[in-house]
Biopython code that builds the backbone (N, CA, C, O; Angstrom):
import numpy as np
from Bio.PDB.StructureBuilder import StructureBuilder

atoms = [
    (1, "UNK", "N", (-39.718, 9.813, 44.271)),
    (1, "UNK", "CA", (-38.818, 10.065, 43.167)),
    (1, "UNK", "C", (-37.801, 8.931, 43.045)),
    (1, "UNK", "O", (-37.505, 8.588, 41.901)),
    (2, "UNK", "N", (-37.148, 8.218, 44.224)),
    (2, "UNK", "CA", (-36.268, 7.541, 44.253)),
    (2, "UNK", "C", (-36.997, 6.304, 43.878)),
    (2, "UNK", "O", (-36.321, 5.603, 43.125)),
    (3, "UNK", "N", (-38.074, 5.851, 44.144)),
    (3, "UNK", "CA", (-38.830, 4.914, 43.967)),
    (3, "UNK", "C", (-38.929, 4.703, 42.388)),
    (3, "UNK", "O", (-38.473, 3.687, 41.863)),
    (4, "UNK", "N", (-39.533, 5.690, 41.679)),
    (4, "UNK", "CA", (-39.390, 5.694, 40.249)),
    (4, "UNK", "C", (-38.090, 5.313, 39.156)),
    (4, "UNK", "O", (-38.042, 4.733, 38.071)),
    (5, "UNK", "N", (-37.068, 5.970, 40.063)),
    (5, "UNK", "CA", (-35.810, 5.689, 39.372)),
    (5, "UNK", "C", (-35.613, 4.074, 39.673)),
    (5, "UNK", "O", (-35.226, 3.389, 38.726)),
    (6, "UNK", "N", (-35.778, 3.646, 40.520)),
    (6, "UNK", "CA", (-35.519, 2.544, 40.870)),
    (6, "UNK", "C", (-36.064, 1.956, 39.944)),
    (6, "UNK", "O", (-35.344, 1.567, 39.024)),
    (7, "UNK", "N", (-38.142, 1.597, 39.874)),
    (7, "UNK", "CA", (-38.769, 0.956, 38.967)),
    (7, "UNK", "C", (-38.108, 1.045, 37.657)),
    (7, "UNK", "O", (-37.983, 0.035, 36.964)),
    (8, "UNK", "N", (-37.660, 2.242, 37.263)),
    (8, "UNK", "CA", (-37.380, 2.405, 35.957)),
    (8, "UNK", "C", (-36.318, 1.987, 35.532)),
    (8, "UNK", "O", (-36.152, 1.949, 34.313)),
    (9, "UNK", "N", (-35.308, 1.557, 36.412)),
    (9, "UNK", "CA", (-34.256, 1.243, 36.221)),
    (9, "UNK", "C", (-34.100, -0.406, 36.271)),
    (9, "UNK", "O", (-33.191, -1.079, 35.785)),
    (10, "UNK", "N", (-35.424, -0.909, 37.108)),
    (10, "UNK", "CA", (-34.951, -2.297, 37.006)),
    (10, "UNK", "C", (-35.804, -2.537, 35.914)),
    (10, "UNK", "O", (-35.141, -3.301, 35.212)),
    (11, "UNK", "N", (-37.220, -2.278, 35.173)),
    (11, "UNK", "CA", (-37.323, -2.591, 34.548)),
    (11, "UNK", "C", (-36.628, -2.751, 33.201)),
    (11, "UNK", "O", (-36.688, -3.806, 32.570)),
    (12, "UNK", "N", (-35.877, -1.529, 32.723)),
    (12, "UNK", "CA", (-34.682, -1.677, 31.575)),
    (12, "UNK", "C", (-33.715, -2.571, 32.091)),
    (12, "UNK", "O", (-33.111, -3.200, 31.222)),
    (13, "UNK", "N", (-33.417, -2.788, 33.197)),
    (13, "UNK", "CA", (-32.634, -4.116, 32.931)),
    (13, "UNK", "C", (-33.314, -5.565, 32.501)),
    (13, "UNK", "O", (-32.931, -6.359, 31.643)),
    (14, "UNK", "N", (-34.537, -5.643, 33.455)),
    (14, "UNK", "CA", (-34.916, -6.733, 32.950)),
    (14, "UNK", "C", (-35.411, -7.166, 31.299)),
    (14, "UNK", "O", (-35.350, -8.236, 30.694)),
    (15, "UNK", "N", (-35.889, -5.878, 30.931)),
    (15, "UNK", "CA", (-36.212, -6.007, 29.455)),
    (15, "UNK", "C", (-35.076, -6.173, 28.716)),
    (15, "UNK", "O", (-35.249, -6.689, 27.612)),
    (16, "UNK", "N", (-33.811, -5.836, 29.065)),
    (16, "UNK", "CA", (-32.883, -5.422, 27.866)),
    (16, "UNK", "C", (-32.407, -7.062, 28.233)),
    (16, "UNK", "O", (-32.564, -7.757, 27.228)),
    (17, "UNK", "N", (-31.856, -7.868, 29.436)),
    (17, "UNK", "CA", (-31.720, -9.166, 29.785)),
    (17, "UNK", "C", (-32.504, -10.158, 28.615)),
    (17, "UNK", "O", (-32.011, -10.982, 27.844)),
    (18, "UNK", "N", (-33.456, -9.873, 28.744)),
    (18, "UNK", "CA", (-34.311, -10.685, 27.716)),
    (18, "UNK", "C", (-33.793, -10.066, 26.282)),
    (18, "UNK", "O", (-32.901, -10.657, 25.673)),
    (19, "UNK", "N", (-34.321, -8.973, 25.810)),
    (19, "UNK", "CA", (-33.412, -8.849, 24.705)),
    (19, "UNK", "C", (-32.511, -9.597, 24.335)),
    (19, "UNK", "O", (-32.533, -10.469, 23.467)),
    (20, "UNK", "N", (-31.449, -9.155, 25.202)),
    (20, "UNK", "CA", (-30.145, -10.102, 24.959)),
    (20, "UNK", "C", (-29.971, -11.406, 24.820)),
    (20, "UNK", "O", (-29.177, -11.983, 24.078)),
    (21, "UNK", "N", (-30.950, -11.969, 25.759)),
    (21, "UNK", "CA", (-30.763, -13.288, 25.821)),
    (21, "UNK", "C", (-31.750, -14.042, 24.230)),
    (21, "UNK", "O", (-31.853, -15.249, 24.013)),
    (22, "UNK", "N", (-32.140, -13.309, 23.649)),
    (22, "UNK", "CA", (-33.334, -13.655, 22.422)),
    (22, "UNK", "C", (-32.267, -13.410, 21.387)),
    (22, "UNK", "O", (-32.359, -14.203, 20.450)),
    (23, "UNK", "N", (-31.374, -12.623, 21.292)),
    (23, "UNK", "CA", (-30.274, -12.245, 20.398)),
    (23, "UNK", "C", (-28.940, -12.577, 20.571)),
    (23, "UNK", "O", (-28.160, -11.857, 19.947)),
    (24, "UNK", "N", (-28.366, -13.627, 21.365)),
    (24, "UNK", "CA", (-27.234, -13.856, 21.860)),
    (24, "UNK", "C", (-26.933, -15.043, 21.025)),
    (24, "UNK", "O", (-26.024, -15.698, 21.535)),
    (25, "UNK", "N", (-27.450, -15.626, 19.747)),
    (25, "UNK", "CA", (-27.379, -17.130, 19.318)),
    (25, "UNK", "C", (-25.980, -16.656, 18.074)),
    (25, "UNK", "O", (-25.912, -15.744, 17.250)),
    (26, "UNK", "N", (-25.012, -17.773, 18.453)),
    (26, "UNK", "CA", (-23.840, -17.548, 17.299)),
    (26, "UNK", "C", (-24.343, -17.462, 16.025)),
    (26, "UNK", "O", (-25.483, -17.902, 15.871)),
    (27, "UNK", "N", (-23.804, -17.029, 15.128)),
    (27, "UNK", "CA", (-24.112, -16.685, 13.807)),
    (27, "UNK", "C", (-23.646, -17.936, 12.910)),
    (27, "UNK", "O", (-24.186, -18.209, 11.838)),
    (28, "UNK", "N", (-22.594, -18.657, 13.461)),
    (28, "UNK", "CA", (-22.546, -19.919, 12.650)),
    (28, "UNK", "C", (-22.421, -21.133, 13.479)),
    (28, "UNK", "O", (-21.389, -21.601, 13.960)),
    (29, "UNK", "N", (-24.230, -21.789, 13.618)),
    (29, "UNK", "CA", (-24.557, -22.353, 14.552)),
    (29, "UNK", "C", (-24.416, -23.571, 13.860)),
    (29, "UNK", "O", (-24.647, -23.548, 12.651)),
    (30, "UNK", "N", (-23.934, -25.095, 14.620)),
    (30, "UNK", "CA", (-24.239, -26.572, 14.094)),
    (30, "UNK", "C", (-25.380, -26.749, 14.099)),
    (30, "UNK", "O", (-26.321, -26.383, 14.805)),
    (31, "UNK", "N", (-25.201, -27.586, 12.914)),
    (31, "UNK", "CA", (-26.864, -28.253, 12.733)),
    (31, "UNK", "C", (-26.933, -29.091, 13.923)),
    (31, "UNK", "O", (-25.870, -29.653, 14.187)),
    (32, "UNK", "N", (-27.891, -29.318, 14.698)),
    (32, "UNK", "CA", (-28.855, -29.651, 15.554)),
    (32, "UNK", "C", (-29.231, -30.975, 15.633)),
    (32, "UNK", "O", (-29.680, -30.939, 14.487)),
    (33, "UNK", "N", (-29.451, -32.136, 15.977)),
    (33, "UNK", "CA", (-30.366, -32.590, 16.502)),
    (33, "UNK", "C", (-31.686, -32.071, 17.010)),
    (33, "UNK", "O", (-31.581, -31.045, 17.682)),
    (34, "UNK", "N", (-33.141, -32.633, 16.812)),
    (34, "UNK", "CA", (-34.055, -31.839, 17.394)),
    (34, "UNK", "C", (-34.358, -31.821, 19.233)),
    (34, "UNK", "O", (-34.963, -30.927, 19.826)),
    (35, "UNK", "N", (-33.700, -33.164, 19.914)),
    (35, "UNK", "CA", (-33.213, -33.400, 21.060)),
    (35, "UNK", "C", (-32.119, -32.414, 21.852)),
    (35, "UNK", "O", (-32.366, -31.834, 22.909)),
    (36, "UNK", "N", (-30.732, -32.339, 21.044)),
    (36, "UNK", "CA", (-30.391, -31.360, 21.491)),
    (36, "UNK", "C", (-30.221, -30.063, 21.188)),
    (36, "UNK", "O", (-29.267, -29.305, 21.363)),
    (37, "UNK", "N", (-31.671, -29.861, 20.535)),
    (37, "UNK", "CA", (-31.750, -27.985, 19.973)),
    (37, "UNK", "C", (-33.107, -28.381, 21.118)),
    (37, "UNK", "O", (-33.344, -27.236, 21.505)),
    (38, "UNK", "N", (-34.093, -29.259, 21.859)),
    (38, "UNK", "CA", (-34.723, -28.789, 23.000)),
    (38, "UNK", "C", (-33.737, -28.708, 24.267)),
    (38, "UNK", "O", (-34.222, -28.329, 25.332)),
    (39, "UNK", "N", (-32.620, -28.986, 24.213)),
    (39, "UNK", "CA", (-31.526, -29.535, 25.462)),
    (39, "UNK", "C", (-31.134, -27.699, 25.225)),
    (39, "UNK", "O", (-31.516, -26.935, 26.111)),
    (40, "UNK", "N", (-30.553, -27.259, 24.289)),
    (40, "UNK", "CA", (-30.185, -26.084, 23.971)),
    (40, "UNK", "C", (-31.333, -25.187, 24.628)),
    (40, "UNK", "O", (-31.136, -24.535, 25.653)),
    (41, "UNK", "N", (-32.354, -25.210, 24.052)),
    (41, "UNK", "CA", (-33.513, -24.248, 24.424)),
    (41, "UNK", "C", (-33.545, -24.396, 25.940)),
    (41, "UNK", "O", (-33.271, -23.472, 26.705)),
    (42, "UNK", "N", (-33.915, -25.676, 26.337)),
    (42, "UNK", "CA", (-34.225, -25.550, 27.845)),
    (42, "UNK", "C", (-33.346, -25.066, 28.967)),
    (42, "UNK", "O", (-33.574, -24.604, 30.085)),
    (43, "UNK", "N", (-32.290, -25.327, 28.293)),
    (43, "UNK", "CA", (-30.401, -24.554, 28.655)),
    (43, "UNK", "C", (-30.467, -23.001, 28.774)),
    (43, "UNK", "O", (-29.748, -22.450, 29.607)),
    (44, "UNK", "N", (-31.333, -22.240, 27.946)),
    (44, "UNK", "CA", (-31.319, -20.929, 27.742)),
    (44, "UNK", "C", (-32.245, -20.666, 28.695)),
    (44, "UNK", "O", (-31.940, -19.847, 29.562)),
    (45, "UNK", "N", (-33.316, -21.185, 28.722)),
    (45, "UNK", "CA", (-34.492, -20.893, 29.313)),
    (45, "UNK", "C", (-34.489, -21.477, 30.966)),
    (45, "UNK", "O", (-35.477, -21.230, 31.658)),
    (46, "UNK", "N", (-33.440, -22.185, 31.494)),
    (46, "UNK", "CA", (-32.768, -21.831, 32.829)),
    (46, "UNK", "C", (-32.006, -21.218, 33.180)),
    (46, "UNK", "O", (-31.815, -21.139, 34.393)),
    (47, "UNK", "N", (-31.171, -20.454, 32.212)),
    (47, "UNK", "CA", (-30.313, -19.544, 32.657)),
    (47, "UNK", "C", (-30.924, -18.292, 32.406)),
    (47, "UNK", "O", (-30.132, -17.476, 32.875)),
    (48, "UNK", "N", (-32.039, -17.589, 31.854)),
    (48, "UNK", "CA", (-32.843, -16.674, 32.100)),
    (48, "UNK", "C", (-33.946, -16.501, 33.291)),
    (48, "UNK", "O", (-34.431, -15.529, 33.869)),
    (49, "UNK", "N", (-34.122, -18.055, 33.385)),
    (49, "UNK", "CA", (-35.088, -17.855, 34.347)),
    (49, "UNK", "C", (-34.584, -17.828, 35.716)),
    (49, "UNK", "O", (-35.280, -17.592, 36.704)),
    (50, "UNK", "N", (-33.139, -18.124, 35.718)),
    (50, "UNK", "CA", (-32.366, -18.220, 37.146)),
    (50, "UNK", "C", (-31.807, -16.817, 37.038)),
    (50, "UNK", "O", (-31.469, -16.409, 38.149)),
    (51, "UNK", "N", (-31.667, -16.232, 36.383)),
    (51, "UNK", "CA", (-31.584, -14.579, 36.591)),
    (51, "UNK", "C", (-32.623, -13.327, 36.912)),
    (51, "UNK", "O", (-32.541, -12.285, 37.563)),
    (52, "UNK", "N", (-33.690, -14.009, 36.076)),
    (52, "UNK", "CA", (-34.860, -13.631, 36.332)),
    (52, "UNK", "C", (-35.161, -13.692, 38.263)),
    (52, "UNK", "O", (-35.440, -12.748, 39.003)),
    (53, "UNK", "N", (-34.991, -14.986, 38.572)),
    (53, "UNK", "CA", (-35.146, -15.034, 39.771)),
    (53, "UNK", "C", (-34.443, -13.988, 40.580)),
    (53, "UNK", "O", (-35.018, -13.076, 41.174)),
    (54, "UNK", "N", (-33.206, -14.186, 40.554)),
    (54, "UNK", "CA", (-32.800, -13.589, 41.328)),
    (54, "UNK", "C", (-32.789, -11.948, 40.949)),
    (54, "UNK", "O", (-32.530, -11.112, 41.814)),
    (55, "UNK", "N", (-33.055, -11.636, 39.757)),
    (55, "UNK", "CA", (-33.278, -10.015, 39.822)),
    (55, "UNK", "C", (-34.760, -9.719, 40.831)),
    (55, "UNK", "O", (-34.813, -8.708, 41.532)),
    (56, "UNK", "N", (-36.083, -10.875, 40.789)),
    (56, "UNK", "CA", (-37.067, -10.473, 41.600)),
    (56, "UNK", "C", (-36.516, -10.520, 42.800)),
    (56, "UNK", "O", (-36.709, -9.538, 43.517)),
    (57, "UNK", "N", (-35.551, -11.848, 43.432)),
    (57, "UNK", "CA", (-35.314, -11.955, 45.190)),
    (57, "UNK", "C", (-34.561, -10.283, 45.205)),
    (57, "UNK", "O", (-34.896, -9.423, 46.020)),
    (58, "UNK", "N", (-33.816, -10.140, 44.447)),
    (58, "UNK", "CA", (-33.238, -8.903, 44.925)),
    (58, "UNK", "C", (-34.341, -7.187, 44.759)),
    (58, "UNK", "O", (-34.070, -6.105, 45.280)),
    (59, "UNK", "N", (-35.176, -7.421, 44.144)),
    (59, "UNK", "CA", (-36.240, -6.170, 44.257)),
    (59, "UNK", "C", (-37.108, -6.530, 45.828)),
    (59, "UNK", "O", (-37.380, -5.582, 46.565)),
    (60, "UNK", "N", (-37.427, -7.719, 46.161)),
    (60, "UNK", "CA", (-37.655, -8.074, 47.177)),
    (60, "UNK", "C", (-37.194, -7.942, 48.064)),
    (60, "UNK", "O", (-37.832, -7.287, 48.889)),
    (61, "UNK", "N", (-35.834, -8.456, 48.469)),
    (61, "UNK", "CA", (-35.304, -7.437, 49.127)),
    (61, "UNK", "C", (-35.565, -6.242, 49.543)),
    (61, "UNK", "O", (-36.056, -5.911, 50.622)),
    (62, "UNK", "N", (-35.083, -5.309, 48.286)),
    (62, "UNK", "CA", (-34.702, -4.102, 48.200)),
    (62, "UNK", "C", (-36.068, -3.491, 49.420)),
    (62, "UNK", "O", (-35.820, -2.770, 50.387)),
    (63, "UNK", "N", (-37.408, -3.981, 49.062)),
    (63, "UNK", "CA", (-38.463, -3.702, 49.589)),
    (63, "UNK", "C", (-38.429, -4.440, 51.244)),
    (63, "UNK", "O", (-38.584, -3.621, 52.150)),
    (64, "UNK", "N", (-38.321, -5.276, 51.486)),
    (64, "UNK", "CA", (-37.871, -5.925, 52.201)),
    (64, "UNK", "C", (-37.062, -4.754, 53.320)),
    (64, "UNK", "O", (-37.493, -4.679, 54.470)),
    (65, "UNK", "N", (-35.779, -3.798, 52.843)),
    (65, "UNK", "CA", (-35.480, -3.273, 53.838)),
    (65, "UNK", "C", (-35.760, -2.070, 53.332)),
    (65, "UNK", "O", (-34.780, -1.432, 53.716)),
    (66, "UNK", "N", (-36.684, -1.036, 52.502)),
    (66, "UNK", "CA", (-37.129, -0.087, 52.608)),
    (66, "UNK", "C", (-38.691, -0.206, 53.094)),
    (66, "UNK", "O", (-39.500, -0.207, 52.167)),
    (67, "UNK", "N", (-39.135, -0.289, 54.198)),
    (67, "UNK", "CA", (-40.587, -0.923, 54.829)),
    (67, "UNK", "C", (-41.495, 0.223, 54.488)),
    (67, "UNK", "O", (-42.645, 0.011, 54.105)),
    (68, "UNK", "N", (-40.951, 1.564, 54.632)),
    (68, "UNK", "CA", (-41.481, 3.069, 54.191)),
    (68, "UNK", "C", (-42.090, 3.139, 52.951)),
    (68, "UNK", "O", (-43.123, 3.789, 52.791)),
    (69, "UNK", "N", (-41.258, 2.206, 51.581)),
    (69, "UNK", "CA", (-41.921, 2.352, 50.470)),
    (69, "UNK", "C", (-42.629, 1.400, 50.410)),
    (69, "UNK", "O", (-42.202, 0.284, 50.703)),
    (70, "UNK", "N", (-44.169, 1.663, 49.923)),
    (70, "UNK", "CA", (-45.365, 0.350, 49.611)),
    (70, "UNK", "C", (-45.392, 0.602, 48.069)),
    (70, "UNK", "O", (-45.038, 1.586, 47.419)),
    (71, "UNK", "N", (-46.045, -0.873, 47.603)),
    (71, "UNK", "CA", (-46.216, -0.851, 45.864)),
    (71, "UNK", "C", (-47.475, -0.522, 45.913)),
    (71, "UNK", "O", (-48.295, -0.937, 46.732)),
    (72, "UNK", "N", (-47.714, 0.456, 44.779)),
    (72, "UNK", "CA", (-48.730, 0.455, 44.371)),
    (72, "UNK", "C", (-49.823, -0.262, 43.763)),
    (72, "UNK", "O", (-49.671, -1.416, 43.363)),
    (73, "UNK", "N", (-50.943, 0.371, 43.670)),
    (73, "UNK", "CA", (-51.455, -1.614, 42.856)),
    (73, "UNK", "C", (-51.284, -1.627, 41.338)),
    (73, "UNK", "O", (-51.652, -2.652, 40.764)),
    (74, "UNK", "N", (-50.938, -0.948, 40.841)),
    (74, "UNK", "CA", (-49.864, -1.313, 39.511)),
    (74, "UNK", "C", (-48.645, -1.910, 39.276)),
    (74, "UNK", "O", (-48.382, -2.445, 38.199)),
    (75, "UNK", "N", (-47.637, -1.842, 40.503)),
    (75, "UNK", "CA", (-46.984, -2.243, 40.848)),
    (75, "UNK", "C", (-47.053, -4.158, 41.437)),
    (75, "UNK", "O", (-46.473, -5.185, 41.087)),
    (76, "UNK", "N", (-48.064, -3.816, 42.434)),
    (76, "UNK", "CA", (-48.185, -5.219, 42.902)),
    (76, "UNK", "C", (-48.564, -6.438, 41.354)),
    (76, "UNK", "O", (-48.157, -7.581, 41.144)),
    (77, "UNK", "N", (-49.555, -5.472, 40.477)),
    (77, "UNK", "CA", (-49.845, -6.524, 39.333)),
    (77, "UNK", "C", (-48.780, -6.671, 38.343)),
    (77, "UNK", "O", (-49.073, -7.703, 37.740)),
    (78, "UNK", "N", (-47.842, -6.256, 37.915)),
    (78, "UNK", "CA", (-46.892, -6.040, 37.385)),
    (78, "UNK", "C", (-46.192, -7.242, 37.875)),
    (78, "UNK", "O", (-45.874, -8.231, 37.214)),
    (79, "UNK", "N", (-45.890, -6.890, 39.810)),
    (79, "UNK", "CA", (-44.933, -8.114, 40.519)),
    (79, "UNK", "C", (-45.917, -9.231, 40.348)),
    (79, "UNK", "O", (-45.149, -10.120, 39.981)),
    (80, "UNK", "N", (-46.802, -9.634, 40.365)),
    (80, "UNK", "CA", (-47.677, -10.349, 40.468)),
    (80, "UNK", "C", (-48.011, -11.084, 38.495)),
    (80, "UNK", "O", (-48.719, -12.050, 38.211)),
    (81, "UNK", "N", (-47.522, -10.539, 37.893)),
    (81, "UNK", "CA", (-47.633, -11.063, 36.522)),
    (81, "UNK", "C", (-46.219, -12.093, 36.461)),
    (81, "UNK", "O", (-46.278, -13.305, 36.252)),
    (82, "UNK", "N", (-45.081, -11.394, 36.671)),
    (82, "UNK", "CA", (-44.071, -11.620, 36.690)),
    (82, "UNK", "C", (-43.581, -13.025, 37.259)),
    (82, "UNK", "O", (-42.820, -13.907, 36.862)),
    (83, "UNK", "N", (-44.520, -12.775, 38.574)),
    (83, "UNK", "CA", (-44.669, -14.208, 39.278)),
    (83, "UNK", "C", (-45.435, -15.166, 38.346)),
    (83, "UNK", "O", (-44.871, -16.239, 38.132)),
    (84, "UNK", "N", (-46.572, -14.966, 37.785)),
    (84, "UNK", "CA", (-46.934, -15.852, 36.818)),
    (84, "UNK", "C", (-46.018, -16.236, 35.996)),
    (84, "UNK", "O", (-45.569, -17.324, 36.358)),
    (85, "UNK", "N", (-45.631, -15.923, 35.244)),
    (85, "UNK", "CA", (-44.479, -15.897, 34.487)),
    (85, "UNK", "C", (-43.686, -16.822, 34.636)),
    (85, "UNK", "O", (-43.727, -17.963, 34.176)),
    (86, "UNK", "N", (-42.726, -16.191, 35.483)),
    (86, "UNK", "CA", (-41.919, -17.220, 36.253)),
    (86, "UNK", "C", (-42.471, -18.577, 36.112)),
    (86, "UNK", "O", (-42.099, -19.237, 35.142)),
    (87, "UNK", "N", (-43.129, -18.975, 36.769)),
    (87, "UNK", "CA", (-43.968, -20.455, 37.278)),
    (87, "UNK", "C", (-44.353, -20.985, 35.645)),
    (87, "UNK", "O", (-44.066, -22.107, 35.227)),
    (88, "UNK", "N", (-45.003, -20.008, 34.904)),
    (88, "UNK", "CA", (-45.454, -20.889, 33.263)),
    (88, "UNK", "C", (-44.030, -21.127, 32.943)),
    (88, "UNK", "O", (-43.974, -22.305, 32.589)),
    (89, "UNK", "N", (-42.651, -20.510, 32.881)),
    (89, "UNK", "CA", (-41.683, -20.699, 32.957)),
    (89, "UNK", "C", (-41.162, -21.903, 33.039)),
    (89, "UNK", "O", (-40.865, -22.645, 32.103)),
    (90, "UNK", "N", (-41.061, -22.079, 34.090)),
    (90, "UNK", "CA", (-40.730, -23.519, 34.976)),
    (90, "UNK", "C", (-41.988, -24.959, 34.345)),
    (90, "UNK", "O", (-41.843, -25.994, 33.694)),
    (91, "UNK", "N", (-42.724, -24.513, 34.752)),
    (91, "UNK", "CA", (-43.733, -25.327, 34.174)),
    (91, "UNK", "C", (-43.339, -25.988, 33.134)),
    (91, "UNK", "O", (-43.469, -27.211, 33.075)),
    (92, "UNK", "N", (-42.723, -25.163, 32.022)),
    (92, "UNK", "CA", (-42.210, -25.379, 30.364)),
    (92, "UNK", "C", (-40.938, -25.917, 30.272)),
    (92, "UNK", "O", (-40.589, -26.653, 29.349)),
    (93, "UNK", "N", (-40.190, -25.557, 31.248)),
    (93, "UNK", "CA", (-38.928, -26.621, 31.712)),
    (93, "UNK", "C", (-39.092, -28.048, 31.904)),
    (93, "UNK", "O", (-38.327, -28.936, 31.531)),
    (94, "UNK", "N", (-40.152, -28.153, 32.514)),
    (94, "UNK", "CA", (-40.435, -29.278, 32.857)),
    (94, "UNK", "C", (-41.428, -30.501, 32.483)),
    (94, "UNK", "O", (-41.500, -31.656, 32.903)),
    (95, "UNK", "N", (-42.213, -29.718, 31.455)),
    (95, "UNK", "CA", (-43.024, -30.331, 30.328)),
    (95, "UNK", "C", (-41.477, -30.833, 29.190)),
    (95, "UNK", "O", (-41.213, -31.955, 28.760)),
    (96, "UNK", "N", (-40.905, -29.856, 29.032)),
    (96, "UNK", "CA", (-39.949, -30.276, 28.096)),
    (96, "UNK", "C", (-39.210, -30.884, 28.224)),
    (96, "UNK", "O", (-38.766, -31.333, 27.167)),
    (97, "UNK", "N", (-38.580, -31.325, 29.399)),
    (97, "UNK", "CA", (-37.812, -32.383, 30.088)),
    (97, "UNK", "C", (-38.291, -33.771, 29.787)),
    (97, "UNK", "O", (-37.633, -34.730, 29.383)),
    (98, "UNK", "N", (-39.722, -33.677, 30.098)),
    (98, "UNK", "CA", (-40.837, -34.681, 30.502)),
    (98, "UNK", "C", (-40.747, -34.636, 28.740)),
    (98, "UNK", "O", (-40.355, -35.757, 28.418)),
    (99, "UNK", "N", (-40.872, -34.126, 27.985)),
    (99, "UNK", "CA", (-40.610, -34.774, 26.503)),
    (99, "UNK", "C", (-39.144, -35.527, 26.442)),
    (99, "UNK", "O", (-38.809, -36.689, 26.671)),
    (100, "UNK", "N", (-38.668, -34.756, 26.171)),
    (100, "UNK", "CA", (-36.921, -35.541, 25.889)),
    (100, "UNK", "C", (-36.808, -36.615, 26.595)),
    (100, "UNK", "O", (-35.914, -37.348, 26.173)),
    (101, "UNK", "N", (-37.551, -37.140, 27.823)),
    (101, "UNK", "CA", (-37.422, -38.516, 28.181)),
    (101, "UNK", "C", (-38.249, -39.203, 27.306)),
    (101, "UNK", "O", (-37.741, -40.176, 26.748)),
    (102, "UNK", "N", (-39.634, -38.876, 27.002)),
    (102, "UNK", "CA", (-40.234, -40.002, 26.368)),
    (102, "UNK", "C", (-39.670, -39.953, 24.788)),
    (102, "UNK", "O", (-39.431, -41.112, 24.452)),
    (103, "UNK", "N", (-39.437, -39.210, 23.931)),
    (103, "UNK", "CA", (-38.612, -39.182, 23.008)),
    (103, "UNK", "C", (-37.361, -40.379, 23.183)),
    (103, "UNK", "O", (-37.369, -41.378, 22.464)),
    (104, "UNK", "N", (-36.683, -40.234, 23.846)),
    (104, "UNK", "CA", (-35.540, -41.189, 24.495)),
    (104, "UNK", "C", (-36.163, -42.335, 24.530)),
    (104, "UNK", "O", (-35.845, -43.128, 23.643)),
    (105, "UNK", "N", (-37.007, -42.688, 25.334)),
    (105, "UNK", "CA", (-37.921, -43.745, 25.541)),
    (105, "UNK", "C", (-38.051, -44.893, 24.575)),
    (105, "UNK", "O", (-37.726, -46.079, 24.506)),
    (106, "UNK", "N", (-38.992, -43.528, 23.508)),
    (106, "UNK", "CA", (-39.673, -44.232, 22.505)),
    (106, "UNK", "C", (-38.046, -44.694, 21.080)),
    (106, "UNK", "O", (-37.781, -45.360, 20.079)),
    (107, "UNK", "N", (-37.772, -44.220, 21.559)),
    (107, "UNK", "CA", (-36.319, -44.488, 20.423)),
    (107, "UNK", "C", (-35.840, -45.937, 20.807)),
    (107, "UNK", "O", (-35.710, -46.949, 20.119)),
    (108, "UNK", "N", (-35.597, -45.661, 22.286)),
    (108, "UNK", "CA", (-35.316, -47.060, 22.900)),
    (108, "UNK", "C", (-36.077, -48.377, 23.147)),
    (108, "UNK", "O", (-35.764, -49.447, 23.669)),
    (109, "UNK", "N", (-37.535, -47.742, 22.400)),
    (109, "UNK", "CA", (-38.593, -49.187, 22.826)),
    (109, "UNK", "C", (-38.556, -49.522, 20.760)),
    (109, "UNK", "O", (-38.531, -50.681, 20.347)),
    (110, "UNK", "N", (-38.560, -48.553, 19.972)),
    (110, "UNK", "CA", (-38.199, -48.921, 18.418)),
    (110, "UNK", "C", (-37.409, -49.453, 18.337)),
    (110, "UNK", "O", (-37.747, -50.484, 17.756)),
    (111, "UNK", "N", (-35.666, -49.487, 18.714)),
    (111, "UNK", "CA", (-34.771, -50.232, 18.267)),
    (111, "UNK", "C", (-35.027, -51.466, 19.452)),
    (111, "UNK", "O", (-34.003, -52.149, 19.449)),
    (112, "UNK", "N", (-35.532, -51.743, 19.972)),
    (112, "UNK", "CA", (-35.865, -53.147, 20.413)),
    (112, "UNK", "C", (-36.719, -53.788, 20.091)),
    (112, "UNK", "O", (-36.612, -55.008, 20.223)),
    (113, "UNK", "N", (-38.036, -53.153, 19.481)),
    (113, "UNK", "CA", (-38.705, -53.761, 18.820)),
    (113, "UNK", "C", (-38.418, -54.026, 16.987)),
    (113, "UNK", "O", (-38.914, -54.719, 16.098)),
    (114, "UNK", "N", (-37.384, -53.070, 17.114)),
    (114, "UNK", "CA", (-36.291, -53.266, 15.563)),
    (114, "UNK", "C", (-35.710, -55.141, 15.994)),
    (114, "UNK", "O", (-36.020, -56.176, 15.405)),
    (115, "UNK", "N", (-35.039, -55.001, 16.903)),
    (115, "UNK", "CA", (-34.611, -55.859, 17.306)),
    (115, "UNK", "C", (-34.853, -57.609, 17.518)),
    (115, "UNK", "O", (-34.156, -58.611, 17.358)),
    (116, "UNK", "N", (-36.219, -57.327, 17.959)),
    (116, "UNK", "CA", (-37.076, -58.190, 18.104)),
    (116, "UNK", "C", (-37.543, -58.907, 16.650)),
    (116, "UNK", "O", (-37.328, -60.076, 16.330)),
    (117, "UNK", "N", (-38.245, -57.878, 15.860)),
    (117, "UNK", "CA", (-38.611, -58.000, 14.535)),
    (117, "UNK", "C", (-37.862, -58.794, 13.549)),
    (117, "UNK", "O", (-38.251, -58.856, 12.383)),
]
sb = StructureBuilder()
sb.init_structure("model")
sb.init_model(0)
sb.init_chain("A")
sb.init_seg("    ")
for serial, (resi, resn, name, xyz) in enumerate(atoms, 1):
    if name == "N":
        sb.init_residue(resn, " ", resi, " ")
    sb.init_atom(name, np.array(xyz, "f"), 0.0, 1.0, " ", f" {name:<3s}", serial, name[0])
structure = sb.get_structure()
């Protein structure tokens, strides 16, 4: 029973987290750059995913010192998606990073070849 409340309880947090974080954008936002509206995005998308984290280290835990309760295997795939997740996550951090440099790059190899020209 306690087990359930628990699941049920972290999952509404984690869903409503995301919620929030998908609906949290000011209503009278500056226009953008497309550089720093990916700087923006990737900004959001580490500070979800660093919460994210630590809401799993702390269910881990939680399991961690209740040794009595085991996951079920709905449970384990659930934790086990999540972990995917996570990682395509990161992954996308870091593809997008890996853009905004060559973007940068290529700006900086045009106005020298502006230059040159």
């Amino acid at each position: 029973m306690k087990l359930k409340i628990f699941f049920s309880s972290f999952f509404l947090l984690v869903f409503s987290t995301f919620a929030l974080a998908q609906n949290n954008r000011p209503t009278s936002e500056p226009i953008l750059t497309p550089i720093d509206n990916i700087s923006f995005e990737i900004t959001k998308i580490s500070k979800s995913l660093q919460t994210f984290n630590k809401r799993i280290k702390d269910l881990l835990e939680q399991f961690a010192l209740n040794k009595g309760n085991q996951l079920n295997d709905k449970q384990q795939k659930l934790l086990f998606g999540y972990e995917i997740l996570n990682r395509a996550e990161q992954r996308l951090e870091i593809l997008q990073k890996f853009q905004i440099e060559l973007a940068e790059k290529e700006a900086s190899l045009k106005t020298r070849l502006a230059q040159i020209e």
